[in-house]
DOMAR-794859 format. One record per atom (N, C-alpha, C, O): atom name; x, y, z negated; residue in one letter. Coordinates in steps of 0.1 Angstrom, whole numbers, plus 5000, padded with zeros to 4 digits. Layout:
<pts>
{pt CA; {X; Y; Z}; A} ...
</pts>
This chain:
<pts>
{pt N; {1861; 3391; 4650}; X} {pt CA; {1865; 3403; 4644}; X} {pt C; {1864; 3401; 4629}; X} {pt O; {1854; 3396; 4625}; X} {pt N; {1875; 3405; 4620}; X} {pt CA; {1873; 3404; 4608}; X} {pt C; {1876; 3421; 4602}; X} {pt O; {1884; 3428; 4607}; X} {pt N; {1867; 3426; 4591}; X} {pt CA; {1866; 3435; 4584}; X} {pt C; {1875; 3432; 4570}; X} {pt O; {1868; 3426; 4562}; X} {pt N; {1887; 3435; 4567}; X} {pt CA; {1888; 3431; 4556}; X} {pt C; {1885; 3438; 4544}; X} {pt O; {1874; 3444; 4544}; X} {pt N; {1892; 3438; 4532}; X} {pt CA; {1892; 3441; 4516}; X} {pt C; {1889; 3456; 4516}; X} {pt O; {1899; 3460; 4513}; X} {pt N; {1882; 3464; 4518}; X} {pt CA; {1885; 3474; 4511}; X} {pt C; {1881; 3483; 4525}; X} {pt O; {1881; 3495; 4523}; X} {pt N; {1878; 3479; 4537}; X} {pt CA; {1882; 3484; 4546}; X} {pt C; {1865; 3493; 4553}; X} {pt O; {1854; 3487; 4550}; X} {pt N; {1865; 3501; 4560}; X} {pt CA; {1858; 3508; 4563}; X} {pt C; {1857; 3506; 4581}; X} {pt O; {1867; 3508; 4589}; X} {pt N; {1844; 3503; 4585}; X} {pt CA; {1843; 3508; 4597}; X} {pt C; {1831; 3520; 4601}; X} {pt O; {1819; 3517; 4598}; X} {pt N; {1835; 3534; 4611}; X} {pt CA; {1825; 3537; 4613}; X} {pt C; {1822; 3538; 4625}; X} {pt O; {1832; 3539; 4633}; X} {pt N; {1807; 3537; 4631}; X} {pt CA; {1806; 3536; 4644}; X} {pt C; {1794; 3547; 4647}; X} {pt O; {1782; 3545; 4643}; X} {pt N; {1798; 3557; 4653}; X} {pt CA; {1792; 3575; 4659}; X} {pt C; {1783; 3568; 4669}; X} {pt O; {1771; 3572; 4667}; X} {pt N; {1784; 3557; 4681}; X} {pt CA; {1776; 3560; 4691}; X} {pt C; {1765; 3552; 4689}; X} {pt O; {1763; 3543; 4680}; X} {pt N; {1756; 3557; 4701}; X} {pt CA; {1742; 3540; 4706}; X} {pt C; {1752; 3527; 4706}; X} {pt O; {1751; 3516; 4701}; X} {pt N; {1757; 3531; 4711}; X} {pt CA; {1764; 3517; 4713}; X} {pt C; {1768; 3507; 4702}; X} {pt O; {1769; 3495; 4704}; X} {pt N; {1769; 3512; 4692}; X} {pt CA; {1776; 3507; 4674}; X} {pt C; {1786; 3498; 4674}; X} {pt O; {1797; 3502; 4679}; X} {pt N; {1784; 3489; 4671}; X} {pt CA; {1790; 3478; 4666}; X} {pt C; {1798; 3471; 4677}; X} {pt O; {1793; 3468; 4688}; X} {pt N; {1810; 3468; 4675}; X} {pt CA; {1819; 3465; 4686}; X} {pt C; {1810; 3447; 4690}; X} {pt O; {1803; 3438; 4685}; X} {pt N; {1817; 3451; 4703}; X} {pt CA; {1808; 3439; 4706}; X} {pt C; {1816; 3430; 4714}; X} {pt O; {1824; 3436; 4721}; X} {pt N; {1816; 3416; 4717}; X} {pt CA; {1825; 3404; 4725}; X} {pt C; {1829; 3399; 4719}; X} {pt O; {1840; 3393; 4723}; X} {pt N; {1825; 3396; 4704}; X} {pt CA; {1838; 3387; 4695}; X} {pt C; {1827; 3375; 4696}; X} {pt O; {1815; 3375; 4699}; X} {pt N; {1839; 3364; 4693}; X} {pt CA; {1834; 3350; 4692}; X} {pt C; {1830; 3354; 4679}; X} {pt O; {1818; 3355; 4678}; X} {pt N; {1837; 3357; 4670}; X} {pt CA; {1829; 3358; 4655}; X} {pt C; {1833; 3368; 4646}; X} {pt O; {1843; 3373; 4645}; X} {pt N; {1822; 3370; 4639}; X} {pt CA; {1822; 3379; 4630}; X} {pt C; {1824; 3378; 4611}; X} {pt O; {1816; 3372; 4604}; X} {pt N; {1838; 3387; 4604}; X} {pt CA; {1834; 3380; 4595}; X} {pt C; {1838; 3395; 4585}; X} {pt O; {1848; 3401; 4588}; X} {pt N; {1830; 3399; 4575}; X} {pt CA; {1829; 3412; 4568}; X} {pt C; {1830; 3411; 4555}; X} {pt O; {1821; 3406; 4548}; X} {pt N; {1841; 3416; 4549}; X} {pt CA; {1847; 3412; 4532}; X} {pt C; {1832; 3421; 4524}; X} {pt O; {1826; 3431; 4528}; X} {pt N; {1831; 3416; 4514}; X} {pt CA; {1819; 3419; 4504}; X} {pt C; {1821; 3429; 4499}; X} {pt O; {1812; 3436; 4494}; X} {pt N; {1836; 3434; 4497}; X} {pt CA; {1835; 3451; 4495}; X} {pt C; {1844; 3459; 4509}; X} {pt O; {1852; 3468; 4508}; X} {pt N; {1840; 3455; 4518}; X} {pt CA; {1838; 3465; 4530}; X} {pt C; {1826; 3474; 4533}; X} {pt O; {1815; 3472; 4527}; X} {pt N; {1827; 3483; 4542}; X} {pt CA; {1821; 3487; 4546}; X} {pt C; {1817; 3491; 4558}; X} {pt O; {1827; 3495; 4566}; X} {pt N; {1806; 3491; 4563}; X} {pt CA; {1799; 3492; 4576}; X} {pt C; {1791; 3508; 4580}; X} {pt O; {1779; 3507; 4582}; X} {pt N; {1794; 3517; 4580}; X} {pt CA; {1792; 3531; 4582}; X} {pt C; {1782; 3531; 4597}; X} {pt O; {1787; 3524; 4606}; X} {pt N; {1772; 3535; 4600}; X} {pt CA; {1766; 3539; 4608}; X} {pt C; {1766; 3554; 4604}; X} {pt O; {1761; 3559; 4594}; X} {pt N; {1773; 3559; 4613}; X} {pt CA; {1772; 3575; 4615}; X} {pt C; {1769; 3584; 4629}; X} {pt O; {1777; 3585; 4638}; X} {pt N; {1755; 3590; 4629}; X} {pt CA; {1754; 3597; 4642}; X} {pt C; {1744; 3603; 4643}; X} {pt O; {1735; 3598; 4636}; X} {pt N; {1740; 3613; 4648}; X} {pt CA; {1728; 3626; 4649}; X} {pt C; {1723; 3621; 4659}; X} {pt O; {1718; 3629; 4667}; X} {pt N; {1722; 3607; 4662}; X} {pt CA; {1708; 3601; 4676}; X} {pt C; {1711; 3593; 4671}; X} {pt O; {1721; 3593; 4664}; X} {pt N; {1699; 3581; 4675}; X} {pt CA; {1694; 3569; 4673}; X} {pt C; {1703; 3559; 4675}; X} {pt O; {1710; 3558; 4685}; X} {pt N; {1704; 3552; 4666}; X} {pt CA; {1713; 3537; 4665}; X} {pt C; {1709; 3527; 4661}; X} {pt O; {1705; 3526; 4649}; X} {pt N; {1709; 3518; 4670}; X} {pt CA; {1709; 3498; 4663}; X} {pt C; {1715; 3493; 4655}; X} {pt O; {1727; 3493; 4657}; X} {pt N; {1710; 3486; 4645}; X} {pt CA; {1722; 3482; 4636}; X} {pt C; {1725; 3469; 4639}; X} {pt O; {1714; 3463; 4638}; X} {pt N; {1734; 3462; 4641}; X} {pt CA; {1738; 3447; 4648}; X} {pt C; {1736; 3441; 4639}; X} {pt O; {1738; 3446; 4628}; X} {pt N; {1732; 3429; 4642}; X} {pt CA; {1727; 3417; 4634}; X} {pt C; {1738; 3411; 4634}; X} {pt O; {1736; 3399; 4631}; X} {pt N; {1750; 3414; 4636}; X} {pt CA; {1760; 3404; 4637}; X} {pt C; {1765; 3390; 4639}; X} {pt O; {1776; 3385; 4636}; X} {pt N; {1752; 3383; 4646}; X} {pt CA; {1757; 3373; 4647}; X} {pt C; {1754; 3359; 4638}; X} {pt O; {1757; 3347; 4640}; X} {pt N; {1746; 3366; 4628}; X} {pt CA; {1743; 3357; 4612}; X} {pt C; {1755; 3365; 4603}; X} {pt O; {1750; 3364; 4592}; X} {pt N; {1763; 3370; 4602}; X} {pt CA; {1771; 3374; 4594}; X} {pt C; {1767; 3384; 4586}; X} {pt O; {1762; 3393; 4593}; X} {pt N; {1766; 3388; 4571}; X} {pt CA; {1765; 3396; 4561}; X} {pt C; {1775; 3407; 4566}; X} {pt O; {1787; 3406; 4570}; X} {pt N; {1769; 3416; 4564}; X} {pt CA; {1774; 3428; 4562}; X} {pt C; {1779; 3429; 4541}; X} {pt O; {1772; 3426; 4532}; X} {pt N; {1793; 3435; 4540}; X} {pt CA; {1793; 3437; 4531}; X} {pt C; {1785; 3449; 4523}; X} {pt O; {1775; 3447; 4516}; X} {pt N; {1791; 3464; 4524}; X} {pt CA; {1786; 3479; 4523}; X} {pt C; {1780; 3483; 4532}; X} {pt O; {1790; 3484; 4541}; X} {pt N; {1771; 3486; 4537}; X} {pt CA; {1759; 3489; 4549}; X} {pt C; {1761; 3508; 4544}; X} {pt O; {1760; 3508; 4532}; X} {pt N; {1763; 3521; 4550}; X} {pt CA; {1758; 3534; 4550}; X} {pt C; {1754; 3536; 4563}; X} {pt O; {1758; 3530; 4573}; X} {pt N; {1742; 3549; 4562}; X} {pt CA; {1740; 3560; 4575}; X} {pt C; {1743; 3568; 4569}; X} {pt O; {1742; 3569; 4557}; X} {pt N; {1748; 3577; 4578}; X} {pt CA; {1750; 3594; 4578}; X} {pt C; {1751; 3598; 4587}; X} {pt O; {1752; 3590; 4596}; X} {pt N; {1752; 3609; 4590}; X} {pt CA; {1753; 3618; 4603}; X} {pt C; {1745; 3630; 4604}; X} {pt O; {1749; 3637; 4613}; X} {pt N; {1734; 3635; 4596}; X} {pt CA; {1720; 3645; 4596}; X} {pt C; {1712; 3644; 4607}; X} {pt O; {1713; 3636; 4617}; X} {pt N; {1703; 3652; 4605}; X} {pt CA; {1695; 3655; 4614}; X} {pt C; {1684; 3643; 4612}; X} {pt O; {1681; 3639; 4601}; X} {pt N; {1681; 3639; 4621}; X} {pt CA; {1666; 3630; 4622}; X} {pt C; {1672; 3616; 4628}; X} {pt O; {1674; 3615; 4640}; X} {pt N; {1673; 3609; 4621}; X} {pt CA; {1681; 3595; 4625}; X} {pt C; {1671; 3587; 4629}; X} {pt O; {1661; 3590; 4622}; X} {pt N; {1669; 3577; 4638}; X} {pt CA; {1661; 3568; 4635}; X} {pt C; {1671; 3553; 4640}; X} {pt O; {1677; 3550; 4650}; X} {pt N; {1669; 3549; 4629}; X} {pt CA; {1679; 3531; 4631}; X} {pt C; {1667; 3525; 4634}; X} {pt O; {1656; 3529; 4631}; X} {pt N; {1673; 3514; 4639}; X} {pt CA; {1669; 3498; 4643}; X} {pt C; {1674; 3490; 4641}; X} {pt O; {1686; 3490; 4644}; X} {pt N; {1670; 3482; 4637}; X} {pt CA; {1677; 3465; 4631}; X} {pt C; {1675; 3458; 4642}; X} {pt O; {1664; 3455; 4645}; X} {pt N; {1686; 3453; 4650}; X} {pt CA; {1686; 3444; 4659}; X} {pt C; {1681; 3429; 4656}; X} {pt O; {1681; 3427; 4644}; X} {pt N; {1678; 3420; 4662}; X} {pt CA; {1672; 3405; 4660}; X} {pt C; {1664; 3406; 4648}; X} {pt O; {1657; 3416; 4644}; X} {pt N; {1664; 3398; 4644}; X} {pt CA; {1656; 3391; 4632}; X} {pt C; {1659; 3393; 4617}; X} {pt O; {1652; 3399; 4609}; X} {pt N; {1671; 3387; 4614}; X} {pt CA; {1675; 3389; 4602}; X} {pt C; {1685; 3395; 4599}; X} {pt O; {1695; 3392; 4605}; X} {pt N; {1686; 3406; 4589}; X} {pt CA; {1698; 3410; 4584}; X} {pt C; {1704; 3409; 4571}; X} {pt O; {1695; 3413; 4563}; X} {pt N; {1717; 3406; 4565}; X} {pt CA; {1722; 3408; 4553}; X} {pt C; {1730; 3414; 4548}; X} {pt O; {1739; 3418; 4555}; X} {pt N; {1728; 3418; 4534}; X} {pt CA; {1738; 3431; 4530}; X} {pt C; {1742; 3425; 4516}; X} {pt O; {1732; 3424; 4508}; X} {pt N; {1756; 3422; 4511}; X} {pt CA; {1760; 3416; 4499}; X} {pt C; {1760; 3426; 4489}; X} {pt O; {1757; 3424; 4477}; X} {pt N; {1762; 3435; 4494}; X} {pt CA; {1764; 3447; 4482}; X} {pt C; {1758; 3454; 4486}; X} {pt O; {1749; 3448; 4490}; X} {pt N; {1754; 3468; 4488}; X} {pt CA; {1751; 3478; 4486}; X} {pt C; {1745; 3487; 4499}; X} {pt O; {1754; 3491; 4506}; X} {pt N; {1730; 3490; 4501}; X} {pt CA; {1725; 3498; 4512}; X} {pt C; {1728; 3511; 4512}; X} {pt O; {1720; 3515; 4503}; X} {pt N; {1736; 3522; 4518}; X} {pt CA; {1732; 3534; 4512}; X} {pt C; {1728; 3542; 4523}; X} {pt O; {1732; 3540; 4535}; X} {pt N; {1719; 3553; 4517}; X} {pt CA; {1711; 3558; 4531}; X} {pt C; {1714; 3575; 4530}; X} {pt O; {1704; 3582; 4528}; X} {pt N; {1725; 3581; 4530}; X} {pt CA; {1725; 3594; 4528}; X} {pt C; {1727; 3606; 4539}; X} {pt O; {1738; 3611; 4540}; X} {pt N; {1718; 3610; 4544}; X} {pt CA; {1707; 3618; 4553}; X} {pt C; {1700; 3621; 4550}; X} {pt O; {1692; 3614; 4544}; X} {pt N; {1696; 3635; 4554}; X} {pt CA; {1686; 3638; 4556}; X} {pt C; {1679; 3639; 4569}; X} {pt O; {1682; 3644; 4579}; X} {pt N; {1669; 3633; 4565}; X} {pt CA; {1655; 3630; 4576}; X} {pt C; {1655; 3616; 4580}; X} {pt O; {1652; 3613; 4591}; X} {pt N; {1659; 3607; 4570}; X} {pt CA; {1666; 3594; 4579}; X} {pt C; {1656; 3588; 4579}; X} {pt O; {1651; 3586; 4568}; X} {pt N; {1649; 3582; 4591}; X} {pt CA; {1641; 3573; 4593}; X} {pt C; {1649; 3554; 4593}; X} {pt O; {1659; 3550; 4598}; X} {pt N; {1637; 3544; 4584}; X} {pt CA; {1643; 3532; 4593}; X} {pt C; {1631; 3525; 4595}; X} {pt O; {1621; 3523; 4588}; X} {pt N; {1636; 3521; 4611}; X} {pt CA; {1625; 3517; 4612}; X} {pt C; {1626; 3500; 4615}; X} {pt O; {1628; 3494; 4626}; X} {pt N; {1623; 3492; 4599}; X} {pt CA; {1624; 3480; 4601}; X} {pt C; {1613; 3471; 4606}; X} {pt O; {1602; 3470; 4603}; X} {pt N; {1620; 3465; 4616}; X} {pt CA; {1607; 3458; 4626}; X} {pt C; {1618; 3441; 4620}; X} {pt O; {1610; 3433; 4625}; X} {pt N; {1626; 3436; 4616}; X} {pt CA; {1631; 3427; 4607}; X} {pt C; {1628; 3423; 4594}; X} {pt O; {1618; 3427; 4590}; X} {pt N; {1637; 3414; 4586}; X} {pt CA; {1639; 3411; 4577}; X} {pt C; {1654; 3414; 4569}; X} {pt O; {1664; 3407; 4571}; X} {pt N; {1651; 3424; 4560}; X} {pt CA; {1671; 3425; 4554}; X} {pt C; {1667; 3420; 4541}; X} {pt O; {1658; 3423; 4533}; X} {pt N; {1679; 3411; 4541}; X} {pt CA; {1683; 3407; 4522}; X} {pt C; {1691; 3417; 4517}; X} {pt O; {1700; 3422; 4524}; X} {pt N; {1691; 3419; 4509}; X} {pt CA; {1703; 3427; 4496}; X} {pt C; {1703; 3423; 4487}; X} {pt O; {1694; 3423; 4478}; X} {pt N; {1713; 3418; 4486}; X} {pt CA; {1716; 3409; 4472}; X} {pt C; {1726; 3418; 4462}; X} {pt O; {1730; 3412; 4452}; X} {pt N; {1728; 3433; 4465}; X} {pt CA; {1736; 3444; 4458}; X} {pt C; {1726; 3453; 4450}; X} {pt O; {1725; 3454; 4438}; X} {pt N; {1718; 3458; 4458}; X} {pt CA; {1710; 3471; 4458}; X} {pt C; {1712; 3479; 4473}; X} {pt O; {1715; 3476; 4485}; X} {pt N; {1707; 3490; 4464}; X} {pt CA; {1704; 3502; 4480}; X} {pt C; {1704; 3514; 4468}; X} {pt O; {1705; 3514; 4456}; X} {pt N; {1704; 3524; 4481}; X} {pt CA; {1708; 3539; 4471}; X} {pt C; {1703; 3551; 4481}; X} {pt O; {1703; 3551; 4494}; X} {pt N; {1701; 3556; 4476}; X} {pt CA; {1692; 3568; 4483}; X} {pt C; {1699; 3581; 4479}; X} {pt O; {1695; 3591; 4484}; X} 
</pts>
């Protein structure tokens, strides 16, 4: 699966992140939207960086970071309210984060 330039994905369910690709590959100003009013995992992709990482959706979120490690080239943003994360991983950000 490739995400390209500029491009936006968002994913509403538990389920998130499309899943069955041989590989994964996410342009550094894309974006990765987790949006949803229940609980979601955020996919480890595989080893692959995430470029723009958001949540939204309201209410009382709580994410999960799937496997082990995660990466974000640019920019975390967490805009919700009540948003829980609950990191049981490791994420790099080599952008920032924004609240």
């Amino acid at each position: 699966m490739r995400l390209g330039l500029n491009a936006t994905l968002t994913t509403g369910s538990a389920d998130n992140f499309p899943a069955n690709y041989a590989s994964c590959q996410i342009a550094q100003n894309s974006t990765v939207n987790y949006n949803s009013a229940g609980a979601q995992t955020v996919s480890a992709l595989g080893g692959a960086s995430y470029g723009n990482i958001s949540f939204s959706g309201g209410g009382t979120n709580n994410r999960t970071l799937a496997g082990r490690n995660h990466s974000c080239k640019a920019i975390l943003r967490i805009s919700a309210a009540g948003l829980t994360l609950e990191l049981q991983a490791i994420i790099a950000l080599t952008g920032g984060w924004k609240l």
